[in-house]
C-alpha positions in Angstrom: -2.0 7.8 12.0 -2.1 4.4 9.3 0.8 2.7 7.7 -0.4 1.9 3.9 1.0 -0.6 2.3 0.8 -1.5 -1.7 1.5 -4.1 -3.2 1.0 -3.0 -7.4 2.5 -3.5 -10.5 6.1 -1.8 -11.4 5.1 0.0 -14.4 2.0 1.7 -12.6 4.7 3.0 -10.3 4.5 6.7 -11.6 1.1 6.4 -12.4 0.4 5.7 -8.2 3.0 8.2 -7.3 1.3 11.0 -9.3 -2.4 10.6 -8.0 -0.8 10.5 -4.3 0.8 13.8 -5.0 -2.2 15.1 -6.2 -3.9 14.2 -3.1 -1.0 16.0 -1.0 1.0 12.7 0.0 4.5 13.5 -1.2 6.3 11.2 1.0 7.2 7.1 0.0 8.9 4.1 0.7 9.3 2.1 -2.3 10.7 -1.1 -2.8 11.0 -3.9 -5.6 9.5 -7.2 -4.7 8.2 -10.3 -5.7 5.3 -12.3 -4.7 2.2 -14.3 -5.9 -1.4 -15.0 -5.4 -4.1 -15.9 -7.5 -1.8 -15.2 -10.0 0.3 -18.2 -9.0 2.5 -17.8 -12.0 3.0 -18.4 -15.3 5.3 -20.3 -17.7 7.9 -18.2 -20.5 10.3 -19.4 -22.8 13.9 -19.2 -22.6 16.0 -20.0 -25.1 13.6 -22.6 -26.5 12.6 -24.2 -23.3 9.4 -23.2 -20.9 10.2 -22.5 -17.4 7.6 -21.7 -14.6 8.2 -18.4 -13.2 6.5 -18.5 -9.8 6.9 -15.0 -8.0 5.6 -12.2 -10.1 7.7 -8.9 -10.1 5.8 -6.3 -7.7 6.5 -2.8 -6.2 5.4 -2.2 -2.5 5.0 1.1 -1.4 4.7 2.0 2.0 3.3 5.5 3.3 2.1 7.0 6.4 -0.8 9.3 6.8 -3.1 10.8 8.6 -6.2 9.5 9.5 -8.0 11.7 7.5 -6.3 10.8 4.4 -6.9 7.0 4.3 -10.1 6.7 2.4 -8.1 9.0 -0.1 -4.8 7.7 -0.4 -6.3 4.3 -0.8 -8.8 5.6 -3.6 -5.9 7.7 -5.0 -4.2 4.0 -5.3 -6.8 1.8 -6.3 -7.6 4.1 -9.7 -4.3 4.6 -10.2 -2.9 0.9 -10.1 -6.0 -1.0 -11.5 -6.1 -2.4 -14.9 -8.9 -4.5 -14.5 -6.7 -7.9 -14.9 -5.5 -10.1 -12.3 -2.4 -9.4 -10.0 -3.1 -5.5 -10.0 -2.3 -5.9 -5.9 -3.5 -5.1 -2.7 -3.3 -2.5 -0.2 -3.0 -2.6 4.0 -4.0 -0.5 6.4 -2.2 -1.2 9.7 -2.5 1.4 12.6 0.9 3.5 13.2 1.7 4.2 17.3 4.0 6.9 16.6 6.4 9.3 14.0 8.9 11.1 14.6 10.8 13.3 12.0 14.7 13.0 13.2 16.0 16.4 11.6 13.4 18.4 14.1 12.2 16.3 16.8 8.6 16.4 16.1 6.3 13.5 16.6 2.6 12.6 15.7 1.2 13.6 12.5 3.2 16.7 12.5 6.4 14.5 11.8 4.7 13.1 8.3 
C-alpha cells in the first residue's frame, strides 16, 4: 500500500477528482493549503498599492492505494492537474505500513 500526496492547483480540483474516479479511486483527503516553489510568488495590487504575495493558494490531496494502482493514480493526476505553466504541483509517493477501516475492523488493502 502507498500514501499519494498532491500538491495542485484549486480549480483543477474536480478536474483530479474525476480522472481518479474514473480509474476506481473514490476515496480523498482534501485540504486547502498554501505553499511556494519555483514559483516564489508574485506581486498584485490592492487598492492602488503592490504587495508581494509569497505563498500561492494550493489543494493537497491525500489518497491511499494499492500498489497496483500507483502508476495509475499518479498518471490519472498528472493529466488531470497539468496546464503546462509553472506551479501545476507535485505528487509523493510514501510507503503506507497499515489501514484499517474503523466501521468493520478490516485492515490491509481491503480497508481502502
Amino acid at each position: 500500500m502507498k500514501m499519494m500526496t498532491a500538491i495542485i492547483k484549486p480549480f483543477k480540483l474536480d478536474d483530479v477528482r474525476e480522472a481518479l474516479h474514473q480509474i476506481g479511486i473514490a476515496g480523498m483527503t482534501v485540504e486547502e493549503v498554501k505553499g511556494y516553489g519555483r514559483q516564489k510568488g508574485h506581486t498584485e495590487l490592492y487598492r492602488g498599492a503592490e504587495y508581494l504575495v509569497e505563498f500561492q493558494p494550493k489543494v493537497k490531496i491525500q489518497i491511499a492505494i494499492a500498489d497496483a494502482q500507483v502508476d495509475a493514480a499518479i498518471d490519472a493526476v498528472c493529466e488531470a492537474a497539468s496546464t503546462g505553466k509553472i506551479g501545476d504541483g507535485k505528487i509523493f509517493v510514501a510507503p503506507l505500513e497499515q489501514s484499517i477501516r474503523i466501521r468493520t475492523g478490516e485492515t490491509g488493502e481491503e480497508a481502502l
